[in-house]
Structure formats: structure tokens, C-alpha cells
C-alpha positions, 0 to 999 in steps of 0.5 A: 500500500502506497503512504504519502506522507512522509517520515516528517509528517509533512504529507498529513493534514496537520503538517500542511497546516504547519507548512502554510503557517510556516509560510505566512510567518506564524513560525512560533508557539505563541503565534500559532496559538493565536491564530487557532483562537481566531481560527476556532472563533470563525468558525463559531461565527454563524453559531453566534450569529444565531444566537444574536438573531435569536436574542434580538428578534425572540423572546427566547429566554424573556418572561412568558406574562408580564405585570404580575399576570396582566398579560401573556407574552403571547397576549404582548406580541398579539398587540405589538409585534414579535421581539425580546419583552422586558417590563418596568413595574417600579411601584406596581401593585395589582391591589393598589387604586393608587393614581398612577398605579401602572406598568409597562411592558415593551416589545424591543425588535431589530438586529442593529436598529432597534424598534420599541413598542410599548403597553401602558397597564393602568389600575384606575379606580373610578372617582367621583366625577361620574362614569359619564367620564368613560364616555366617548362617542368613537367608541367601540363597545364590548359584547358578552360578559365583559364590560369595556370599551375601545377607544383610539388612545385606550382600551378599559375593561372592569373587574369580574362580578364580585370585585369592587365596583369602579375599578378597572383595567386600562391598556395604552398603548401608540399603535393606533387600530389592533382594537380586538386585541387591545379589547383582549389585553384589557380583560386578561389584565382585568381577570389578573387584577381579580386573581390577585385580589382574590375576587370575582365569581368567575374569570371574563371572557373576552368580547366575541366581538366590539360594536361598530365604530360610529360615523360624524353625521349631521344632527337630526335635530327633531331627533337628536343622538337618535332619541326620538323626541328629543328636540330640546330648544336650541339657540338660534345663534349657533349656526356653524355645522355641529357634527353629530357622533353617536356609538353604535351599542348602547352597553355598557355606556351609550354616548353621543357627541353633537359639536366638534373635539371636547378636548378643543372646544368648550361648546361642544355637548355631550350626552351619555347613558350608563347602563352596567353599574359595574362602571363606577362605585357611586349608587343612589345613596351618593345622590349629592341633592335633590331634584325636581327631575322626577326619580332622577337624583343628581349624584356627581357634576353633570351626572343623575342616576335612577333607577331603571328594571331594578338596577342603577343607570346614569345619565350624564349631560356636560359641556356646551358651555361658550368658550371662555364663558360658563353660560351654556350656548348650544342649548340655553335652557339646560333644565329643558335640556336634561328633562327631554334627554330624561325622557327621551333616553329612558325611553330608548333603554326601556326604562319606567317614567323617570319624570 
């Protein structure tokens, strides 16, 4: 049998590597060594550039909830995207009512240009400004058990039956639409806040579906919010166009916007309708004074509650009020105003004779 390799080991793999290394001057012990180190560390380059993609596109190794079980990483990357979660829940507690009781959870994605989307988990308890304050034209309503809404900036669902009324579960976030799954992320956080609270008969379920977000119309104004009968006297002086926007579900708080952005715009009047109690701690027995408005007692500015088929509803009435001056201008009679919305709205929600 043939053998090329000779006696000095020359012909063997090992001796043309010490050959090409010979040639290219790594003549010495401590340079050769050297030159295995970078050898072997070319070697594991694709190893490590996996494990580098891996770190900064997965969530390989991350937390698989967030915000002591607000949400899942599953629920997380629904809402924002693939990549590594970190949290910052500095003061956090899902037992507190505390303002400003919130956590954050942020999604980081990228090789080398890093993008960061972020979820704001809020514990918000209701104060006594009214549930009238949850309220929003735009707003996309929860169907089934669950009681909540979608808004552009916010998604809110309230705690389990058997927890304190008037908490709830707030989720921000940047992203704009992903409204099904901000309805989703706000009844997992509100199922976690009841899980560490130890309340609540049973767990929600998320909303099959949201109603349909409403459209600007121009107001009928025989039959305003889509109240039939609800034709309060109007000032004839206001006369430049007043869209009207009206949600499309009336549970768990119906609202209509007639006048342009609240945020903006002192003269634009809001109404609205909360029909699920579980909304907002305050009851009958918080009626604050008494009224000529029939069943219908003041509880909170702007905000009367009665009763309605045995359970608490509220009817709210803000704004409207002339910019820079507190005198109302869309509708000038407000005692007018509130009692055709009483009877107008206690109507449409099947409600007994509230005047």
C-alpha cells in the first residue's frame, strides 16, 4: 500500500497546516496559538450569529406574562409585534387604586436598529366625577360578559362580578387600530387584577366581538343622538355645522357627541347613558341633592342616576358651555335640556317614567 506522507509528517493534514503557517510567518508557539483562537472563533461565527438573531428578534429566554399576570407574552406580541419583552413595574401593585398605579411592558425588535413598542397597564379606580367620564362617542363597545370599551388612545375593561365596583383595567398603548386585541389585553389584565385580589365569581371572557365604530353625521335635530323626541330648544345663534357622533351599542355606556373635539372646544355637548353599574362605585345613596327631575337624583357634576328594571343607570349631560364663558350656548335652557334627554333616553333603554 502506497503512504504519502512522509517520515516528517509533512504529507498529513496537520503538517500542511504547519507548512502554510510556516509560510505566512506564524513560525512560533505563541503565534500559532493565536491564530487557532481566531481560527476556532470563525468558525463559531454563524453559531453566534444565531444566537444574536435569536436574542434580538425572540423572546427566547424573556418572561412568558408580564405585570404580575396582566398579560401573556403571547397576549404582548398579539398587540405589538414579535421581539425580546422586558417590563418596568417600579411601584406596581395589582391591589393598589393608587393614581398612577401602572406598568409597562415593551416589545424591543431589530438586529442593529432597534424598534420599541410599548403597553401602558393602568389600575384606575373610578372617582367621583361620574362614569359619564368613560364616555366617548368613537367608541367601540364590548359584547358578552365583559364590560369595556375601545377607544383610539385606550382600551378599559372592569373587574369580574364580585370585585369592587369602579375599578378597572386600562391598556395604552401608540399603535393606533389592533382594537380586538387591545379589547383582549384589557380583560386578561382585568381577570389578573381579580386573581390577585382574590375576587370575582368567575374569570371574563373576552368580547366575541366590539360594536361598530360610529360615523360624524349631521344632527337630526327633531331627533337628536337618535332619541326620538328629543328636540330640546336650541339657540338660534349657533349656526356653524355641529357634527353629530353617536356609538353604535348602547352597553355598557351609550354616548353621543353633537359639536366638534371636547378636548378643543368648550361648546361642544355631550350626552351619555350608563347602563352596567359595574362602571363606577357611586349608587343612589351618593345622590349629592335633590331634584325636581322626577326619580332622577343628581349624584356627581353633570351626572343623575335612577333607577331603571331594578338596577342603577346614569345619565350624564356636560359641556356646551361658550368658550371662555360658563353660560351654556348650544342649548340655553339646560333644565329643558336634561328633562327631554330624561325622557327621551329612558325611553330608548326601556326604562319606567323617570319624570
Amino acid at each position: 500500500m502506497r503512504n504519502d506522507a512522509s517520515s516528517d509528517g509533512s504529507g498529513t493534514p496537520h503538517g500542511r497546516i504547519d507548512e502554510a503557517l510556516d509560510r505566512r510567518g506564524f513560525t512560533t508557539r505563541g503565534l500559532r496559538s493565536r491564530a487557532a483562537a481566531v481560527v476556532l472563533a470563525l468558525s463559531l461565527l454563524p453559531v453566534g450569529a444565531a444566537g444574536f438573531a435569536v436574542y434580538r428578534l425572540t423572546n427566547v429566554g424573556g418572561p412568558d406574562s408580564v405585570c404580575d399576570g396582566a398579560a401573556t407574552a403571547d397576549q404582548v406580541h398579539d398587540l405589538l409585534g414579535a421581539g425580546r419583552i422586558s417590563e418596568n413595574k417600579s411601584g406596581y401593585s395589582a391591589t393598589k387604586d393608587s393614581t398612577g398605579n401602572s406598568c409597562t411592558a415593551t416589545v424591543s425588535s431589530g438586529l442593529f436598529e432597534t424598534s420599541r413598542n410599548t403597553v401602558h397597564f393602568t389600575v384606575v379606580r373610578n372617582s367621583e366625577d361620574g362614569p359619564g367620564k368613560l364616555a366617548a362617542s368613537d367608541a367601540r363597545l364590548f359584547s358578552g360578559d365583559s364590560v369595556g370599551s375601545v377607544t383610539p388612545g385606550a382600551a378599559w375593561a372592569v373587574l369580574p362580578e364580585g370585585c369592587e365596583k369602579g375599578v378597572r383595567a386600562e391598556v395604552r398603548t401608540g399603535r393606533q387600530g389592533h382594537d380586538e386585541a387591545r379589547a383582549r389585553l384589557a380583560v386578561a389584565f382585568a381577570n389578573g387584577i381579580a386573581k390577585a385580589r382574590g375576587c370575582g365569581d368567575r374569570a371574563l371572557t373576552a368580547p366575541k366581538e366590539l360594536s361598530a365604530k360610529s360615523a360624524e353625521t349631521d344632527p337630526d335635530w327633531a331627533n337628536l343622538c337618535g332619541l326620538p323626541g328629543f328636540a330640546p330648544a336650541k339657540n338660534p345663534a349657533a349656526q356653524w355645522r355641529m357634527p353629530q357622533q353617536v356609538t353604535t351599542a348602547t352597553a355598557p355606556i351609550w354616548s353621543c357627541r353633537i359639536g366638534g373635539d371636547p378636548r378643543y372646544d368648550s361648546r361642544t355637548q355631550e350626552f351619555a347613558i350608563t347602563t352596567d353599574p359595574r362602571t363606577t362605585a357611586l349608587t343612589q345613596e351618593d345622590s349629592k341633592k335633590t331634584s325636581d327631575l322626577g326619580r332622577a337624583q343628581w349624584v356627581a357634576d353633570g351626572t343623575l342616576v335612577t333607577t331603571c328594571q331594578g338596577k342603577d343607570v346614569f345619565f350624564t349631560v356636560t359641556g356646551g358651555l361658550a368658550s371662555g364663558l360658563e353660560k351654556p350656548f348650544l342649548f340655553p335652557d339646560q333644565q329643558d335640556l336634561v328633562r327631554k334627554f330624561l325622557v327621551a333616553g329612558g325611553k330608548a333603554i326601556g326604562c319606567e317614567p323617570i319624570l
